[in-house]
C-alpha positions in Angstrom: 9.5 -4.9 -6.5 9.0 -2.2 -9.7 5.5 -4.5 -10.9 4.5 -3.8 -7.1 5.5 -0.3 -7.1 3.5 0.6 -10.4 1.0 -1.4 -8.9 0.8 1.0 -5.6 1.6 4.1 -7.2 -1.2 3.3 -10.1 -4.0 2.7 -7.2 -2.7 5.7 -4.8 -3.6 7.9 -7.5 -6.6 6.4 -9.0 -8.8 5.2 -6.0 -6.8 8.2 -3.7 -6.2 11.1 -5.6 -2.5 11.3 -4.8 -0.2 13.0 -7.6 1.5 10.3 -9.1 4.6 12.2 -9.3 4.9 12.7 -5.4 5.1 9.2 -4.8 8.5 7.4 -3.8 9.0 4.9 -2.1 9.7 6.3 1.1 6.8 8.4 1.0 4.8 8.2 3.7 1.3 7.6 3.5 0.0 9.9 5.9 2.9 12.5 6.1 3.3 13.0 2.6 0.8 11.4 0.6 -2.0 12.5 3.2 -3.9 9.3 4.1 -5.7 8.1 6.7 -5.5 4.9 8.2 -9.2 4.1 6.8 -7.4 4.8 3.6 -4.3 2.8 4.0 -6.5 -0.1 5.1 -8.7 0.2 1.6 -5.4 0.5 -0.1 -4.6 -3.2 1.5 -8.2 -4.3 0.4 -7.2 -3.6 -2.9 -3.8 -4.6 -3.1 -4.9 -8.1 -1.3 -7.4 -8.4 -4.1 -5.1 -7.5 -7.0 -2.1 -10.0 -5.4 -4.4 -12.6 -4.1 -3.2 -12.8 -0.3 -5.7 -11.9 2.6 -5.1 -8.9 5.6 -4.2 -10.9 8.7 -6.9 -10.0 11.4 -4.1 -9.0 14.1 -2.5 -6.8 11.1 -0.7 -3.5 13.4 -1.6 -0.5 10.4 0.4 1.4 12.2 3.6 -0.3 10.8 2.7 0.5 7.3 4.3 4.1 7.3 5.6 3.9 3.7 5.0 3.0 0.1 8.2 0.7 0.6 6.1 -1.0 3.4 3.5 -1.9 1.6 5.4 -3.1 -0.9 7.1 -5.1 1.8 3.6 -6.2 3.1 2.4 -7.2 -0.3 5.7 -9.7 -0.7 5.5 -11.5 3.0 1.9 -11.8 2.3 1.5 -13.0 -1.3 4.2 -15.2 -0.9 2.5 -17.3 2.1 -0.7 -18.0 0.2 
């Protein structure tokens, strides 16, 4: 969970602009870190690319509130490939 963490809080900052030191993992991702579901989906794009899994086309964005989710995300989903 920490490699996935880095990982997140690495590209949240980079590709985003979000302050690296405002991240947590129960951040939210629009309350807190500001971004937009556009954003959280690019987020996905990237993380799917960087963890080799691909975004299910029936994926429900709004269940991805928090850093913690997408880490949980990026462990159901990597793991099935």
């Amino acid at each position: 969970m920490h490699d996935h963490f880095a990982s997140i809080k690495k590209i949240l900052s980079d590709e985003f602009g979000v302050n690296p030191e405002i991240i947590t993992l129960e951040s939210s991702l629009v309350d807190d870190l500001n971004l937009s579901n556009i954003e959280i989906i690019d987020a996905l794009s990237i993380l799917s690319k960087e963890y080799n899994f691909q975004i299910p086309d029936d994926i429900d964005i709004h269940n991805i509130t928090s850093v913690g989710d997408l880490i949980i995300f990026i462990e159901q989903y990597s793991d099935e490939i």
